[in-house]
C-alpha positions as CSV (number, residue, x, y, z in Angstrom):
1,X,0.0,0.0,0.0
2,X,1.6,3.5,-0.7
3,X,0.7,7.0,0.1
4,X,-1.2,8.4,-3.0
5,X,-2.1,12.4,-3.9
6,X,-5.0,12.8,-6.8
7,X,-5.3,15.8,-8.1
8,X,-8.8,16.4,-10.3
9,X,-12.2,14.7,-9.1
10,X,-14.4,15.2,-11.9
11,X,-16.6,12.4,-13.2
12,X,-13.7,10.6,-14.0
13,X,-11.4,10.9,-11.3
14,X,-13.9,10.9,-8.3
15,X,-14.3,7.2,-9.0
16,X,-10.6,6.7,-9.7
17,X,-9.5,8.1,-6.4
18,X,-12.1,5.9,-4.6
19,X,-11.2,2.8,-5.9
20,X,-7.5,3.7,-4.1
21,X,-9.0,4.4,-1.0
22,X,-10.9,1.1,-1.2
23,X,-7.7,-0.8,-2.5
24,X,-5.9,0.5,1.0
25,X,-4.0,3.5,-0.4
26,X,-3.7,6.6,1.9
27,X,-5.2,8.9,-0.2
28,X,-5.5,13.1,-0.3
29,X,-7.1,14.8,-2.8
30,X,-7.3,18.0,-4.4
31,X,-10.1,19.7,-6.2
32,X,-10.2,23.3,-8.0
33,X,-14.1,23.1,-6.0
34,X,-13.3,22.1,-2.2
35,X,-17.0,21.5,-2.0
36,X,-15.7,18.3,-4.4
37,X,-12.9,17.1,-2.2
38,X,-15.0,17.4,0.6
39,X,-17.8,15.0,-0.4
40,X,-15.5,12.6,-1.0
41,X,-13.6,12.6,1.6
42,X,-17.5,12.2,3.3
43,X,-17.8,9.1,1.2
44,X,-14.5,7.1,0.9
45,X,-12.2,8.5,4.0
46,X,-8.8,9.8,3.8
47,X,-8.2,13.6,3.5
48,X,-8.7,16.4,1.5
49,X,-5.7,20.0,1.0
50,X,-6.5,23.3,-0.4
51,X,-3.8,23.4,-2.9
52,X,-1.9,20.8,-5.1
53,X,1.6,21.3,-2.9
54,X,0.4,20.0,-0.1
55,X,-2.0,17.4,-1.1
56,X,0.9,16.3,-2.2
57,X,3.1,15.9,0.6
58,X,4.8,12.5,1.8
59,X,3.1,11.2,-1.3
60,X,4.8,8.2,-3.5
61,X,2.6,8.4,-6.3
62,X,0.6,11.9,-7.7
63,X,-1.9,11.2,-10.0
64,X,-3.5,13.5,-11.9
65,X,-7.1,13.4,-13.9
66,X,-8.2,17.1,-15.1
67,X,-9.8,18.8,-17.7
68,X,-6.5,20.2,-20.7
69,X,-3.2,21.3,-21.1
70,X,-3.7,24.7,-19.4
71,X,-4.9,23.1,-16.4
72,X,-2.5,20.3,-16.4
73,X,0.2,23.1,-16.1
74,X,-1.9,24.8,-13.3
75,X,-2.0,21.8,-10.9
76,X,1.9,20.7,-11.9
77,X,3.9,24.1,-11.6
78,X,4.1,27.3,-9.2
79,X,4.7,28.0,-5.7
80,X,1.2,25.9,-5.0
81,X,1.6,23.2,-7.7
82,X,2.6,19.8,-7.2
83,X,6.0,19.5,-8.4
84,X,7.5,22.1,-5.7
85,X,5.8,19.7,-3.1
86,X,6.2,16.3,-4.0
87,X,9.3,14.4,-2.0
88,X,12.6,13.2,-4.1
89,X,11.7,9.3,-5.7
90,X,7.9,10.2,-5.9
91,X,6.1,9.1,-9.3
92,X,3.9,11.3,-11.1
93,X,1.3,9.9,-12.7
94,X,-1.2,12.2,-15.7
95,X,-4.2,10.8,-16.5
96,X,-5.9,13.5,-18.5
97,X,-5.9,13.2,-22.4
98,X,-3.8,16.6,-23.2
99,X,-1.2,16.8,-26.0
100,X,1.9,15.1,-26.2
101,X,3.7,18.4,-26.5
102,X,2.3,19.3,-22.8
103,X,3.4,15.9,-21.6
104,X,6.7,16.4,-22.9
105,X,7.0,19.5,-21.6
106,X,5.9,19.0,-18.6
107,X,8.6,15.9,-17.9
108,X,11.4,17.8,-19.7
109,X,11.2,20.3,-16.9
110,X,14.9,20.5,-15.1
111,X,13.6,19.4,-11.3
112,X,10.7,17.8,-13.0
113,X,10.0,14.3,-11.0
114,X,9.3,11.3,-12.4
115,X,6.7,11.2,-15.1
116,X,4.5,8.7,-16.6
117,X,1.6,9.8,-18.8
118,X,-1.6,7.7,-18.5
119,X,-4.4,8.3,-20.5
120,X,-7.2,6.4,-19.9
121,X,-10.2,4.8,-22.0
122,X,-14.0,2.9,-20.7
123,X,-15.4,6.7,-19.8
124,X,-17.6,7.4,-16.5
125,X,-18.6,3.8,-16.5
126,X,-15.3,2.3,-16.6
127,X,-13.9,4.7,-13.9
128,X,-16.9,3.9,-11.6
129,X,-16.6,0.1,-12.3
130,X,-12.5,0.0,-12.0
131,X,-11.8,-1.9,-15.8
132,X,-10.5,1.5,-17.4
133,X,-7.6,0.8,-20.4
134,X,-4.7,3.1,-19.4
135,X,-2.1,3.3,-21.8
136,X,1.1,4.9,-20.9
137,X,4.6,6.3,-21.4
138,X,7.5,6.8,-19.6
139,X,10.7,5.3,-18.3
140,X,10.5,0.6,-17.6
141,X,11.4,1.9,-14.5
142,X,9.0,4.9,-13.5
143,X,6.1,2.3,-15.4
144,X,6.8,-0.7,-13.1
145,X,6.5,1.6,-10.2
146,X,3.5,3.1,-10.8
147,X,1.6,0.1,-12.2
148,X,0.9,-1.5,-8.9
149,X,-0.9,1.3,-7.9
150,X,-2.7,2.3,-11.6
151,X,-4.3,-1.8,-11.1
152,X,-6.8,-0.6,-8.8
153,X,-8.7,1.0,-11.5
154,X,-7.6,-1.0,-15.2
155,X,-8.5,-3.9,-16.4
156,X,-5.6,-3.4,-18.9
157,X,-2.7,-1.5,-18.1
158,X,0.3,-1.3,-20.7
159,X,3.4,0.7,-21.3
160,X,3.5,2.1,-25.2
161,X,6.9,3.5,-24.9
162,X,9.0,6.6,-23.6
163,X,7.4,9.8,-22.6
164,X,4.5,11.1,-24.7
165,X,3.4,7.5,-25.6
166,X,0.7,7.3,-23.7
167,X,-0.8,10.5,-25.3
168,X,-0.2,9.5,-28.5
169,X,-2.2,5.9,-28.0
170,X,-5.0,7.4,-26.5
171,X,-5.1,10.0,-29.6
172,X,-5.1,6.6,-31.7
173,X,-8.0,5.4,-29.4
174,X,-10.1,8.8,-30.3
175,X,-9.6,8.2,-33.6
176,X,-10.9,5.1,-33.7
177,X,-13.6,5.9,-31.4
178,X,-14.8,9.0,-33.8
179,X,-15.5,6.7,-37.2
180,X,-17.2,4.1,-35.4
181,X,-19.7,6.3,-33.4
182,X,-20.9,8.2,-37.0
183,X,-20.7,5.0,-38.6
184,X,-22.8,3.6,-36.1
185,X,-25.2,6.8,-36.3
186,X,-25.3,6.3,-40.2
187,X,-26.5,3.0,-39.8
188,X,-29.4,3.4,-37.1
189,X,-30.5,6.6,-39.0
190,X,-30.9,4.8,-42.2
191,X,-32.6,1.4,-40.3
192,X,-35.4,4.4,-39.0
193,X,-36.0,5.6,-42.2
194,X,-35.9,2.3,-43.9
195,X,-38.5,0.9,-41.1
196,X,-36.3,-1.3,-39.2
197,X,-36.3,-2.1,-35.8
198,X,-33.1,-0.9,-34.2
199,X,-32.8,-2.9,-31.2
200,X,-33.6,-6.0,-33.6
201,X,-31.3,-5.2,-36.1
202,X,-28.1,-4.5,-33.5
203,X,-29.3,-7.5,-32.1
204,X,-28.4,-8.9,-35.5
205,X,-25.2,-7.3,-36.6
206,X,-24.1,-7.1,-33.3
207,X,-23.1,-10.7,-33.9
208,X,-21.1,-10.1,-37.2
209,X,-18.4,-8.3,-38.3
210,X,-20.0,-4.5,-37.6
211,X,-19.9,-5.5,-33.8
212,X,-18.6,-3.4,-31.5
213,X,-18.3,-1.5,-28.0
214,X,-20.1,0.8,-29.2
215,X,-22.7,-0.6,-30.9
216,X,-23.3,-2.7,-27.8
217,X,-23.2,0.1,-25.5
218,X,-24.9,2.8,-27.6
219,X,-27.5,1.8,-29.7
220,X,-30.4,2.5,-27.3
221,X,-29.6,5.8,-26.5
222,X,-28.9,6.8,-30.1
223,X,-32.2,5.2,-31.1
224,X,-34.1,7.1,-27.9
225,X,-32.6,10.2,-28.4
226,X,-30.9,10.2,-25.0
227,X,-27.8,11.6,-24.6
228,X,-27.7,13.4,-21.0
229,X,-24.7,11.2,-20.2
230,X,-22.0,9.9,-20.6
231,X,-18.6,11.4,-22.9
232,X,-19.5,15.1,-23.8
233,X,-18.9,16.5,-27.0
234,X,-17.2,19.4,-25.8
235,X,-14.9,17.0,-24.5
236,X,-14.1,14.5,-27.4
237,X,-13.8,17.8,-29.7
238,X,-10.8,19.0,-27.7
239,X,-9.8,15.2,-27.6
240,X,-9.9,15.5,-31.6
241,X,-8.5,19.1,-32.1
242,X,-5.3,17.1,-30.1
243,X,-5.2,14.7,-32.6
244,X,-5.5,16.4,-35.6
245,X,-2.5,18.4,-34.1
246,X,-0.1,15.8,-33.9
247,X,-1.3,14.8,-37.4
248,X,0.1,18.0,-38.7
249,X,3.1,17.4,-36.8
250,X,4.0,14.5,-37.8
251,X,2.8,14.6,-41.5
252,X,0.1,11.8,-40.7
253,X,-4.1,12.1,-43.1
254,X,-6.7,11.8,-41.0
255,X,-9.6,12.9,-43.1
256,X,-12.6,10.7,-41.6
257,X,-11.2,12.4,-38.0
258,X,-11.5,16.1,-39.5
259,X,-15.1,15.4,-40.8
260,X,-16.0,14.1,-37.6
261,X,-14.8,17.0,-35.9
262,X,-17.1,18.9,-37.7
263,X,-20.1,16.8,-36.9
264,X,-19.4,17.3,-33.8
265,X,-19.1,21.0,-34.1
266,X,-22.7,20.2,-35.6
267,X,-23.8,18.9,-32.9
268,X,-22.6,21.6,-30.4
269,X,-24.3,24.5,-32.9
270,X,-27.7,22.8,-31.8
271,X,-26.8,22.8,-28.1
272,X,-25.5,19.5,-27.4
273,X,-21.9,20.5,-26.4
274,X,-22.5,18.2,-22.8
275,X,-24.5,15.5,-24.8
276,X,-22.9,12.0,-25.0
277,X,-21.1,11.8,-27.7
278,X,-23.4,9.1,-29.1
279,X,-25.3,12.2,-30.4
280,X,-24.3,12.7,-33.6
281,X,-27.4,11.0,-34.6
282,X,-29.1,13.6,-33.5
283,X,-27.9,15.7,-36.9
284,X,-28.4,13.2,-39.1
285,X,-32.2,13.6,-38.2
């Protein structure tokens, strides 16, 4: 068991820095709202500091989970961030999806501590059940460390290479993620105007080669028009505008990404910037 800051408790790393507390870790957290740190300390023990320097004090392991670059920066650096506080040998952990660039940055700092970026994958439901993928970067060493204590909430857990890796596979993941959810859209969309059943036909080609996560996991709300969960838009659209980045950096097409991206730009024009990301049905109707 090791002493363990976490820095960020939104509706990803609430859940994250619960299952911690329920592994056995000693666990302070932080929280840009104290009202946020305070419930769960209310709900899952441990303690709660008013700054990131001394949440993380006497901490092995810092992990982080907030919203972009900027405030990736803001937690990390300054007279109240975390790397002033954190003790010589401690590990820190990032598991918000920001750029590679930041990451780099970040752990290129001279005084900087040990760094491994850890983006994660499975969303709200895979933070609050404890089987998120997190894929990482960093140093064999800094990785085997800080794995142990990254198991209490991934079902998968795997080093992709130095620093930056991480970033760059969970860019991969969005990516992916983005054709499959408007393929999946195109296809319910023409099923409603072609008269099928939805929930008969996914039962069908759920089976076959068009399965997948998200066809399992999102049909229903696509074909009810729910989307007051779950991965907003505003979120994946930052998540995109990082990959389409890199793309230009490294010279990379990712033309079904960029159309996407403006789907989803779409979908925020009619209001739905905190809709799941499963709405970009919702244009194609």
């Amino acid at each position: 068991m090791a002493r363990v800051a976490f820095l960020g408790l939104g509706v990803m790393g609430f859940p994250m820095a619960g299952h911690l507390a329920a592994a056995g870790h000693e666990v302070t957290v932080y929280n840009r709202t104290a009202a946020r740190a305070a419930a769960w300390v209310a709900r899952h023990g441990g303690a709660s500091a008013p700054t990131p320097h001394q949440a993380v004090a006497g901490a092995e392991f810092v992990m982080a989970c907030v919203g972009n670059d900027d405030d990736l920066r803001s937690v990390c650096l300054g007279r109240d961030g975390a790397f002033a506080g954190m003790a010589p040998g401690a590990v820190f952990v990032d598991h918000t999806t920001v750029s590679a660039r930041v990451t780099r940055e970040l752990a290129g700092l001279e005084g900087a501590p040990a760094f491994v970026d850890a983006p994660v994958s499975g969303g709200q439901a895979g933070a609050e059940n404890g089987v998120l993928s997190v894929m990482c970067g960093g140093s064999a060493d800094d990785y085997a460390r800080a794995e142990p204590v990254i198991a209490a909430y991934a079902r998968i857990c795997r080093r992709m290479g130095e620093i930056g890796a991480g970033q760059v596979a969970k860019m991969c993941n969005q990516i992916a993620i983005a054709g499959l959810v408007q393929a999946l859209a195109e296809s319910l969309a023409f099923a409603e105007k072609s008269g099928l059943d939805a929930a008969a036909l996914v039962e069908v080609i759920s089976q076959g080669a068009a399965g997948s996560w998200q066809m399992v996991n999102r049909h229903a709300p696509m074909a009810e028009g729910r989307f007051d969960f779950g991965f907003a838009v505003d979120w994946m659209r930052k998540d995109l505008g990082i990959c389409l980045d890199a793309a230009d950096e490294v010279g990379a097409s990712l033309p079904v990404t960029a159309l996407v991206d403006q789907f989803y730009k779409d979908v925020q024009r009619m209001g739905g910037g905190r809709w799941d990301t499963s709405s970009l049905i919702a244009r194609l109707r």
